[in-house]
Backbone bond lengths (Angstrom), bond angles and torsions (degrees), N, CA, C in turn:
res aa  C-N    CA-C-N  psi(-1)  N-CA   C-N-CA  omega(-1)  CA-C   N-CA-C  phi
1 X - - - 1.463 - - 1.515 111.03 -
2 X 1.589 123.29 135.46 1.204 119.46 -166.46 1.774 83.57 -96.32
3 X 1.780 105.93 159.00 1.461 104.27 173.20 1.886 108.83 -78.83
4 X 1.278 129.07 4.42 1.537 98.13 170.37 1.621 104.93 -114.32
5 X 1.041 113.00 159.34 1.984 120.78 -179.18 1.533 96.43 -123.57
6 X 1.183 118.18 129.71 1.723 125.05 168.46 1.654 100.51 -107.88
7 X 1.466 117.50 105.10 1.529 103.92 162.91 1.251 113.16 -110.30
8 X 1.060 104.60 160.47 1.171 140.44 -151.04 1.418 114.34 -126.87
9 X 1.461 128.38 111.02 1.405 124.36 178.86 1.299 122.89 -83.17
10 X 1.510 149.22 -175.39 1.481 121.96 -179.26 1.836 78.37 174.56
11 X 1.678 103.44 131.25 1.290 136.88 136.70 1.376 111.57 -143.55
12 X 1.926 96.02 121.23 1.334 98.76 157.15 1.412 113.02 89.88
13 X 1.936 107.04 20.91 1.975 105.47 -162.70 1.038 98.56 -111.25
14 X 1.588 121.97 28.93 1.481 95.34 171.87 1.776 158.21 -63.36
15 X 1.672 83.20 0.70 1.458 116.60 159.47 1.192 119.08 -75.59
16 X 1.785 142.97 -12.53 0.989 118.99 -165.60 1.535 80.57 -145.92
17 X 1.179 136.89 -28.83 1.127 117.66 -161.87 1.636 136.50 -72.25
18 X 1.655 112.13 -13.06 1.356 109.92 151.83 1.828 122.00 -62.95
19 X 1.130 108.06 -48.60 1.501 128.49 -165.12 1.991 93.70 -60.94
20 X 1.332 113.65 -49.18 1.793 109.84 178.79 1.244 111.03 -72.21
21 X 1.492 127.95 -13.42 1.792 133.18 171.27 1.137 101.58 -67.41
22 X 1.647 117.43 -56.52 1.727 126.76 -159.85 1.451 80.81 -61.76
23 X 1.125 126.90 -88.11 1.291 132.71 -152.44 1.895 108.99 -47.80
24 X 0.623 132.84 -68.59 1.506 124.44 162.50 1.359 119.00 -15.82
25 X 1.549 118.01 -52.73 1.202 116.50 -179.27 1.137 128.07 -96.06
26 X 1.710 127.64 -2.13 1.059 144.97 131.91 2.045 133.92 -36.90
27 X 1.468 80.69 -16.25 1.573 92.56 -174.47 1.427 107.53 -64.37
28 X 1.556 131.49 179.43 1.355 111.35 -177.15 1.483 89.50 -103.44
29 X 1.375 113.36 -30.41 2.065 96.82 177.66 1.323 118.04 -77.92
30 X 1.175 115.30 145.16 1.302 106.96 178.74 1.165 130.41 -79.58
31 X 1.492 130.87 143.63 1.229 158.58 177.23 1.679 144.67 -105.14
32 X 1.240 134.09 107.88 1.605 110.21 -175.27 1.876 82.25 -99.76
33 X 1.611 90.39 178.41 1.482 108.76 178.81 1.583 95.96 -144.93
34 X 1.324 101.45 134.46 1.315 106.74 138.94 1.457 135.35 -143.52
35 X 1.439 105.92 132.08 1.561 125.28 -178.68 1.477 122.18 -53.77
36 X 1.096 120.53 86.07 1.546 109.51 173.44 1.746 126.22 -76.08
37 X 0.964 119.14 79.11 1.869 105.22 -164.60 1.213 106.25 -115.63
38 X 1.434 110.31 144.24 1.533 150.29 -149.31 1.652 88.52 -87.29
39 X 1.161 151.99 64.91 1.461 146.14 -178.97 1.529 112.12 29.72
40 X 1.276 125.45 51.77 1.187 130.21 -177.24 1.772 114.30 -53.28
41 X 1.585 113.68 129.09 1.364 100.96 -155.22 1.474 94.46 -93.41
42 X 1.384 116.79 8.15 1.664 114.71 177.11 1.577 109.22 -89.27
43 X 1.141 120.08 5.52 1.217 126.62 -163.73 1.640 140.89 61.15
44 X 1.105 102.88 28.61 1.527 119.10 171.87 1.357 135.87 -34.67
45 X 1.634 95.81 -51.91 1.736 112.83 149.83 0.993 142.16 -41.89
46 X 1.732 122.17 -48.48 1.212 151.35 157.68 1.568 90.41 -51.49
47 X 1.108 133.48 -52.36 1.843 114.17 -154.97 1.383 91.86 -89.48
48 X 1.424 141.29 -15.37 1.471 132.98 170.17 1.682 119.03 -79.02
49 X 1.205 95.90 -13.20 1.685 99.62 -169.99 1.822 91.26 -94.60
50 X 1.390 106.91 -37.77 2.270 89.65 -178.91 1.502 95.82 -70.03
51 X 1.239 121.84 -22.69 1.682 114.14 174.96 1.445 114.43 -38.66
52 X 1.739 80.26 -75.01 2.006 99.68 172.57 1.431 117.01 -21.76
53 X 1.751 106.23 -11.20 1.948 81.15 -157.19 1.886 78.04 -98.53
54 X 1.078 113.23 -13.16 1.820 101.76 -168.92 1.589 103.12 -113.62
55 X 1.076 117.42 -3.42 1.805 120.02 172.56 1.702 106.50 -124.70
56 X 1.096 107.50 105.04 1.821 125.93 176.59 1.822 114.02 -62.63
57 X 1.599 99.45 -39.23 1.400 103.84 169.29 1.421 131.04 -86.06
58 X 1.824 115.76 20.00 1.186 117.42 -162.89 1.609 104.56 -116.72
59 X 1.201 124.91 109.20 1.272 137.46 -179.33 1.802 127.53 -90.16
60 X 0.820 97.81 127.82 1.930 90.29 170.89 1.420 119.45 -138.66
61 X 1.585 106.55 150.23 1.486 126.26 172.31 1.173 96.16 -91.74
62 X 1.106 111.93 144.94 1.938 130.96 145.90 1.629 102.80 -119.00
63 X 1.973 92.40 120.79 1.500 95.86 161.07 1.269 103.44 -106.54
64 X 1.449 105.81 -179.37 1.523 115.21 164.38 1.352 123.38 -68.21
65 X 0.874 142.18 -53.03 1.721 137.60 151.13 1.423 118.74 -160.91
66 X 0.719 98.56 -172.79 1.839 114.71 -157.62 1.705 118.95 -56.03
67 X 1.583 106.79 107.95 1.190 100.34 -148.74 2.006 113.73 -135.64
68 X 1.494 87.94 15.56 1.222 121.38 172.42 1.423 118.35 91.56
69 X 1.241 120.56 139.20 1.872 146.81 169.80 1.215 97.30 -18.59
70 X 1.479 148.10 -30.17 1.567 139.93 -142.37 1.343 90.70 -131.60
71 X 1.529 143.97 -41.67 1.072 142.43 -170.35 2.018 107.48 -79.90
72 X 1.340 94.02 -26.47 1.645 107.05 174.00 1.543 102.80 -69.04
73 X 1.106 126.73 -71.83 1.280 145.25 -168.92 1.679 99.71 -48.47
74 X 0.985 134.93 -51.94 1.557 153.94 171.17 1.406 100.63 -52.83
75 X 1.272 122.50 -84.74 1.713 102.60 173.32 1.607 127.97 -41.04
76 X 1.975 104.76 -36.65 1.432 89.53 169.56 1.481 129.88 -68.38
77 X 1.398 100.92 -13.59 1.601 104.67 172.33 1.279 121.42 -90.31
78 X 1.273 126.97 9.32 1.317 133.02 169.81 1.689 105.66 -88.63
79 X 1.401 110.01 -59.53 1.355 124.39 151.70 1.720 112.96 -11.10
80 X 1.436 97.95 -85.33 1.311 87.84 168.57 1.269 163.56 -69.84
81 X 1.239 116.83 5.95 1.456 156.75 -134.23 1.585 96.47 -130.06
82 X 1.545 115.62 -52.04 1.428 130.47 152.90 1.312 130.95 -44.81
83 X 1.595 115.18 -47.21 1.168 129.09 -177.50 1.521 114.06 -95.50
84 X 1.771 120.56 -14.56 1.384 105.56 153.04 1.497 126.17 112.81
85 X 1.927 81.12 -2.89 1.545 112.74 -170.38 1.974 106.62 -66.74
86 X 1.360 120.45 137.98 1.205 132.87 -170.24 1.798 103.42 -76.74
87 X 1.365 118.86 -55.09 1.396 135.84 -161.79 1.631 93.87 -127.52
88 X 2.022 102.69 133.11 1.281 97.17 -167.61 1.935 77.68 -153.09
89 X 1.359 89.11 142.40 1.903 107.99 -155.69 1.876 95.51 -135.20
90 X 1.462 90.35 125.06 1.217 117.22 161.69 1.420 118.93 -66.17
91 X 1.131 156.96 104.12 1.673 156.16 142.09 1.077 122.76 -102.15
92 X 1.852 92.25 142.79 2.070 86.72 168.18 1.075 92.09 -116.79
93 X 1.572 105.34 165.76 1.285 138.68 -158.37 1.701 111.87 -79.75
94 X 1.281 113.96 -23.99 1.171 122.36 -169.70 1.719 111.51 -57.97
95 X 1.775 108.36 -63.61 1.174 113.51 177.50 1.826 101.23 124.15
96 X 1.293 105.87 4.18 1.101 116.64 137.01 1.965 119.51 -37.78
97 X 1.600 102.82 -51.31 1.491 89.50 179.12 1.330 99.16 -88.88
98 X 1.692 131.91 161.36 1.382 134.25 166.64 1.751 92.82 -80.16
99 X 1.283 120.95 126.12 1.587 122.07 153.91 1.367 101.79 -42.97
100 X 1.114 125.56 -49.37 2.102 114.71 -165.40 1.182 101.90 -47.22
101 X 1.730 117.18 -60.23 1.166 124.34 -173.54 1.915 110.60 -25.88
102 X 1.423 134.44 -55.65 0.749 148.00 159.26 1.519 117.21 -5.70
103 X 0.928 146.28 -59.02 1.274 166.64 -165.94 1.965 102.12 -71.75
104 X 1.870 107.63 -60.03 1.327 102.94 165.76 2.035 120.93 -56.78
105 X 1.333 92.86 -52.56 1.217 78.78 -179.52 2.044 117.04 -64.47
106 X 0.687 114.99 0.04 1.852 123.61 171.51 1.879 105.29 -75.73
107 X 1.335 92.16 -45.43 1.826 98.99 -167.42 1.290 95.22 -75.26
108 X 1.091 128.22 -15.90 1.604 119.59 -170.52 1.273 102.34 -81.00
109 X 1.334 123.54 -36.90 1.672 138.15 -142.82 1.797 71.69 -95.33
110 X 1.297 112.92 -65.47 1.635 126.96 -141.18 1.595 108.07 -79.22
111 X 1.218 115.89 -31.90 1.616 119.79 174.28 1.350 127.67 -129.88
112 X 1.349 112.63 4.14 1.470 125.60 170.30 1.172 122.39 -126.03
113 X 1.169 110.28 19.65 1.508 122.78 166.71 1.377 137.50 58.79
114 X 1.480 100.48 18.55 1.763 124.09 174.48 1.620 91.61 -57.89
115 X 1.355 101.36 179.44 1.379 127.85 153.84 1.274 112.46 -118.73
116 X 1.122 113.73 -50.25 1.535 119.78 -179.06 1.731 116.58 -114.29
117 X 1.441 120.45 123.00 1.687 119.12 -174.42 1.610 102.33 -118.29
118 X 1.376 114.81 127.01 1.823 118.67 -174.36 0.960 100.09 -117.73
119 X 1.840 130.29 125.29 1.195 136.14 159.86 1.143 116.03 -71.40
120 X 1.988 109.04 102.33 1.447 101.06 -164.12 1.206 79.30 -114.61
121 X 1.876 94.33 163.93 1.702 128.94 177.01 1.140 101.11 -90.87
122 X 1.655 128.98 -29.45 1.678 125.67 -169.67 1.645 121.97 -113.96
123 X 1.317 109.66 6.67 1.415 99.89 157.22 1.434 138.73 -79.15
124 X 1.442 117.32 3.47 1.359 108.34 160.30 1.848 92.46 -143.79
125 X 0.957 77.76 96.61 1.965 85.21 -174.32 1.309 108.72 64.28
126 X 1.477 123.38 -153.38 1.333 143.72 -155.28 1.967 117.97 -102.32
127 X 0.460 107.88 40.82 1.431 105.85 -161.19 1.755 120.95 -79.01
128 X 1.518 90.61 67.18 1.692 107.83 176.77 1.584 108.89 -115.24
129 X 1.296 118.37 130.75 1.142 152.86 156.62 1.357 123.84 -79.12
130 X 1.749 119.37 120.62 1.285 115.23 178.22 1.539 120.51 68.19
131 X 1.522 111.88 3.48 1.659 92.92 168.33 1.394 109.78 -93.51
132 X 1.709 111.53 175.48 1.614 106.38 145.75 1.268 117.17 -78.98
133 X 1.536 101.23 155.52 1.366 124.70 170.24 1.651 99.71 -14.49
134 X 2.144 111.25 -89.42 1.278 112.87 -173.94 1.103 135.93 -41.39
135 X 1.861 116.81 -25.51 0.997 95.83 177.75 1.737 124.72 -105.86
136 X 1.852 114.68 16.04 0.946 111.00 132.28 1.407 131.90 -55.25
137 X 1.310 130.74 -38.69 1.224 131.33 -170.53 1.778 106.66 -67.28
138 X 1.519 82.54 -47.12 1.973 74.67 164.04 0.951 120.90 -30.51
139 X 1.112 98.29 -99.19 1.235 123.74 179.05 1.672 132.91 -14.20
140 X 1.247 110.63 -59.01 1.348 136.97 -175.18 2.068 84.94 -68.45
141 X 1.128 128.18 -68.69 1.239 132.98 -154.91 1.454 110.54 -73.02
142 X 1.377 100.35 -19.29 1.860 107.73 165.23 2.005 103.73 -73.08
143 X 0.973 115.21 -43.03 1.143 109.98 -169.43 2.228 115.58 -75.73
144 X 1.104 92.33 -19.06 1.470 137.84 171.00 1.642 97.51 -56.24
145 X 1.386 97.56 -56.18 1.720 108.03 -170.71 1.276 120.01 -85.08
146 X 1.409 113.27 -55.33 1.701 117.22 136.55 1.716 116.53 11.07
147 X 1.605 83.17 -91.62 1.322 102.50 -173.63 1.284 118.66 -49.88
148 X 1.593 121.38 -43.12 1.331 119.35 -174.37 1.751 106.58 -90.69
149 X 1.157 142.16 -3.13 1.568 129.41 -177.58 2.040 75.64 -105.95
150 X 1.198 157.80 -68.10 1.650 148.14 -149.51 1.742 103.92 -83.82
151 X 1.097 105.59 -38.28 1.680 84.84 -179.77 1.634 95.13 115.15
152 X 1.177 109.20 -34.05 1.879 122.25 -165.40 1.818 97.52 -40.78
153 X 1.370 105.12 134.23 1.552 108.18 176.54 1.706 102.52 -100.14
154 X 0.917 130.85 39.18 1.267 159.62 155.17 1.727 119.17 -52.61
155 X 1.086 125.89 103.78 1.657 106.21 -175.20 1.846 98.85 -96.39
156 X 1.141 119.74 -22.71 1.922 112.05 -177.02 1.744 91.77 -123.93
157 X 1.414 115.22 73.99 1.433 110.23 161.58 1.843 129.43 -95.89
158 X 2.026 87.00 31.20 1.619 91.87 147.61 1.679 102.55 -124.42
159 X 1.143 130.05 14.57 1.458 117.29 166.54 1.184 124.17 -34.38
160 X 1.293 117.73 137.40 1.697 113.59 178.27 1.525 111.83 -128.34
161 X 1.376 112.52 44.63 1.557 118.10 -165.24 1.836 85.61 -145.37
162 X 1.194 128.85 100.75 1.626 154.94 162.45 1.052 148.03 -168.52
163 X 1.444 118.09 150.87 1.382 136.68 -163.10 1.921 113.12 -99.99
164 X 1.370 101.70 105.49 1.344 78.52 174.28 1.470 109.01 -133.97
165 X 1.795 116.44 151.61 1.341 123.70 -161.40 1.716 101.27 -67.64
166 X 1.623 108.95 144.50 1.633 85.25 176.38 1.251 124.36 -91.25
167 X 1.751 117.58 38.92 1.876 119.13 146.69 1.835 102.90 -68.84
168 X 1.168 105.86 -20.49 1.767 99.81 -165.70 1.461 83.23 -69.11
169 X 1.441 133.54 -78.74 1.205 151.55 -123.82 2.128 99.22 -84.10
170 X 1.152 92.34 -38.33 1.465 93.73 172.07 1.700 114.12 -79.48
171 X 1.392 110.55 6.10 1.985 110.10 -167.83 1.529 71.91 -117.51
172 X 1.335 135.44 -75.39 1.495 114.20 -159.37 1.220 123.23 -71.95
173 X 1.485 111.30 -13.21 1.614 119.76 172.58 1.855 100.65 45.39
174 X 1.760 81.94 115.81 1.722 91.53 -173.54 1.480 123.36 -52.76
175 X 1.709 106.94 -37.02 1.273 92.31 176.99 1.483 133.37 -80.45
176 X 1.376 114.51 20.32 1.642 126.66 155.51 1.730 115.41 -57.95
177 X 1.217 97.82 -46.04 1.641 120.98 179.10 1.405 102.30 -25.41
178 X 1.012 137.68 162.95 1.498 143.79 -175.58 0.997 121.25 -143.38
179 X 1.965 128.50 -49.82 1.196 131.78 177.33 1.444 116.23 -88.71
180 X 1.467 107.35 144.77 1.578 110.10 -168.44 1.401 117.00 -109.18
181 X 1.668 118.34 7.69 1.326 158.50 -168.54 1.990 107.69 -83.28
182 X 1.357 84.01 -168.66 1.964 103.39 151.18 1.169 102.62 -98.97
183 X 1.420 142.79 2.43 1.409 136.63 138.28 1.030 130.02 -27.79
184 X 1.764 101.92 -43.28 1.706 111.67 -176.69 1.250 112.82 -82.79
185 X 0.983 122.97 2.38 1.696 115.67 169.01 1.796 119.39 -101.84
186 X 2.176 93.69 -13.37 1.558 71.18 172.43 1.532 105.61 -100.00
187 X 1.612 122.26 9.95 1.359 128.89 -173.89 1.396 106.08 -81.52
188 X 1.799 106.73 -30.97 1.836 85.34 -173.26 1.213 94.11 -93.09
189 X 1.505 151.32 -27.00 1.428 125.79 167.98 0.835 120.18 -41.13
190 X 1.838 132.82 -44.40 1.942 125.30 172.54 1.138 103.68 -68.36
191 X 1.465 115.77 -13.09 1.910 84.66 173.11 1.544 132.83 -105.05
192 X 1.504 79.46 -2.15 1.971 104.06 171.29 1.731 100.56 -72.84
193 X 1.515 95.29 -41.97 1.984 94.87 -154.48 2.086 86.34 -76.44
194 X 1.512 121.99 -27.12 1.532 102.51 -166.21 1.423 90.65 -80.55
195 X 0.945 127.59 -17.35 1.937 114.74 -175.77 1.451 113.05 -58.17
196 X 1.449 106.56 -52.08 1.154 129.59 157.02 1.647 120.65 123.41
197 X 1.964 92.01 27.19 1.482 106.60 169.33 1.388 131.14 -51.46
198 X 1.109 131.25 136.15 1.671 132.77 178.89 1.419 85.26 -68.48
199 X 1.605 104.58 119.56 1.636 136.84 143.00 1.514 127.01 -62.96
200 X 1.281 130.62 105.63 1.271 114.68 163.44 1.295 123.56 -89.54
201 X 1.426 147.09 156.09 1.422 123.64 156.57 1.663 107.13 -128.34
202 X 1.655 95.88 121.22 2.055 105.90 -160.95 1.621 96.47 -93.01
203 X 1.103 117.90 112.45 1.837 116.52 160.24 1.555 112.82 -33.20
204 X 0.810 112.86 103.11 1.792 132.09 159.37 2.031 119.73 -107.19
205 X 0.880 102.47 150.56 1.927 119.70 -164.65 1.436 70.22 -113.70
206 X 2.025 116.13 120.64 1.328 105.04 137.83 1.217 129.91 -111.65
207 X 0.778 137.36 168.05 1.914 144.73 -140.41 1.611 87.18 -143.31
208 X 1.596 112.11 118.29 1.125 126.76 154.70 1.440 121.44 -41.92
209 X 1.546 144.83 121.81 1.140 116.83 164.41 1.716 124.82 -42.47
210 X 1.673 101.95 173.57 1.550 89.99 -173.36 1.997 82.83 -153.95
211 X 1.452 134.12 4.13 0.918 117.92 131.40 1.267 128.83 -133.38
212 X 1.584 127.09 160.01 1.224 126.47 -167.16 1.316 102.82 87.79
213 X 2.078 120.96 -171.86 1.087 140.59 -143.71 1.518 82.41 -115.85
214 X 1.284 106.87 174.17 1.429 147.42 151.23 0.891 132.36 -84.58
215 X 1.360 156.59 57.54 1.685 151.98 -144.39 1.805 106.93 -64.26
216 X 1.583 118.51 -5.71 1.469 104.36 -174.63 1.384 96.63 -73.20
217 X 1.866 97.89 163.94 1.359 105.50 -171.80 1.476 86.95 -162.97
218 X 1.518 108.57 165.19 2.028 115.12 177.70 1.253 107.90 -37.19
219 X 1.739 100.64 -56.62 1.286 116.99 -157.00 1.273 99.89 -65.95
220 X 1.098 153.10 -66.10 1.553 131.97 171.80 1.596 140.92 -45.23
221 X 1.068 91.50 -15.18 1.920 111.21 174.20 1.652 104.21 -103.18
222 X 1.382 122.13 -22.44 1.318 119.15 140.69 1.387 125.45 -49.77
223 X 1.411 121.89 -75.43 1.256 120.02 164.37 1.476 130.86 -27.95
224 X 1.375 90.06 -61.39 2.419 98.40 168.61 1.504 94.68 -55.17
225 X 1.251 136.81 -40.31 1.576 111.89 -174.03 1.454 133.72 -63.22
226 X 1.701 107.06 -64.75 0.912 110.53 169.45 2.131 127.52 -90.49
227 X 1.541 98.01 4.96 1.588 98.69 157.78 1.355 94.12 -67.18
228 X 1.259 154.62 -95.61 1.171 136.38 -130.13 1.425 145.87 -55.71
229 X 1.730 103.83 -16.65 1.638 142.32 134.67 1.233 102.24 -22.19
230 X 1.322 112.98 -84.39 1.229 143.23 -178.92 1.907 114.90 -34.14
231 X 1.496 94.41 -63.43 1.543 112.79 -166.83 1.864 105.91 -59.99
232 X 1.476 79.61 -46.01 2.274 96.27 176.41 1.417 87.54 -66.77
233 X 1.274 145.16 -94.64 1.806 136.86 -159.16 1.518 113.98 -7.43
234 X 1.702 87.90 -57.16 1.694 99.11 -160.15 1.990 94.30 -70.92
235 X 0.993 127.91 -46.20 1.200 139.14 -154.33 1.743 108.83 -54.98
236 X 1.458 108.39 -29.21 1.370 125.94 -167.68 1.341 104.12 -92.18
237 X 1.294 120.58 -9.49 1.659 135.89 166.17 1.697 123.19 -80.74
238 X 1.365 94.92 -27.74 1.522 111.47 -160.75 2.106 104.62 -110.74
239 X 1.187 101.93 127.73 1.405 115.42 179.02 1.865 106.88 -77.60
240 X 0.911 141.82 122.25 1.449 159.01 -178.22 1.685 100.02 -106.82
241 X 1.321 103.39 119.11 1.624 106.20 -172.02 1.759 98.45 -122.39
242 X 1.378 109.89 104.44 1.310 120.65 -160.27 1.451 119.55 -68.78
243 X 1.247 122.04 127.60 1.933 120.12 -158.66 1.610 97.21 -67.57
């Protein structure tokens, strides 16, 4: 078993999800993965399990169905947390993240003494690929908002491409987590940054997917809005005892 695990969530990738295995394990550092997928009715599972028979480090969940981005990510961190793994990495399947990238965010965690490393699009300008205009502007202006209702010195606190050491993951203990959205990615950054983990944020190029769907929807950019209302209220109640 290598000490870092990259999981990876998946409904519905059966377009991308052999091609982001090869490439993962192609890297020259080493890597395990594991697939968490929601009963994908395209068969996604099925193409990770003939994997299994030629990749030893490739693991998968089967849930019962689709039960949101934050609740996936949470079992994979139980997973790993179980299995003992040191460095444990957020990816999507699309290819939106570059796998290389992977490796920086490790050195940050592994030789520069972060706890937590975020492949952000907005720490040195803008660096999105393949969206529209608006929904850069989203995007960028959600994180904008973030920043100004939590305080978080964070410039991409909806990134969904990170590495975090497992003191982070064992101090906030996943099942604290609350949102089951893209909420949950800007919830465990406030709860990494109130612990009082060293934040990194690594320049990453993201690349629109270009096969398969998009899973955003209102209802989740609802949730990222007014969870964070929510997340700051509760936060001013609660004592944070810094590692």
């Amino acid at each position: 078993m290598n000490k870092s695990l990259v999981i990876i969530p998946t409904f519905n990738e059966k377009e991308n999800i052999e091609d982001i295995i090869r490439v993962v394990f192609d890297l020259q550092s080493e890597f395990d993965v594991l697939v968490v997928d929601d009963n994908s009715p395209d068969g996604t599972a099925d193409i990770v399990k003939k994997l299994q028979a030629e990749f030893d480090c490739l693991h998968l969940l089967e849930r019962a169905g689709k039960a949101g981005l934050g609740t996936a990510y949470i079992a994979g961190f139980h997973f790993a947390l179980d299995a003992g793994y040191e460095y444990i990495f957020e990816m999507d399947a699309d290819f939106s993240h570059n796998p290389s990238d992977l490796i920086h965010l490790r050195d940050a965690c592994k030789n520069q003494g972060y706890d937590v490393a975020i492949g952000s699009r907005y720490i040195s300008g803008v660096n999105v690929v393949n969206w529209p205009m608006d929904r850069v502007l989203m995007s960028y202006c959600a994180s904008m908002y973030v920043q100004f209702i939590t305080g978080i010195p964070i410039k991409d606190t909806t990134a969904g491409f990170k590495c975090y050491t497992r003191k982070v993951l064992e101090t906030i203990h996943p099942d604290n987590v609350h949102f089951v959205g893209y909420a949950f990615q800007i919830e465990m950054k406030f709860l990494a940054w109130k612990y009082g983990f060293k934040i990194k944020e690594v320049p990453i190029i993201f690349t629109d997917r270009t096969k398969g769907q998009s899973k955003m929807s209102r209802g989740i950019f609802k949730e990222a809005v007014f969870g964070v209302i929510q997340m700051k209220m509760k936060s001013l109640f609660k004592k944070y005892i810094p590692v």
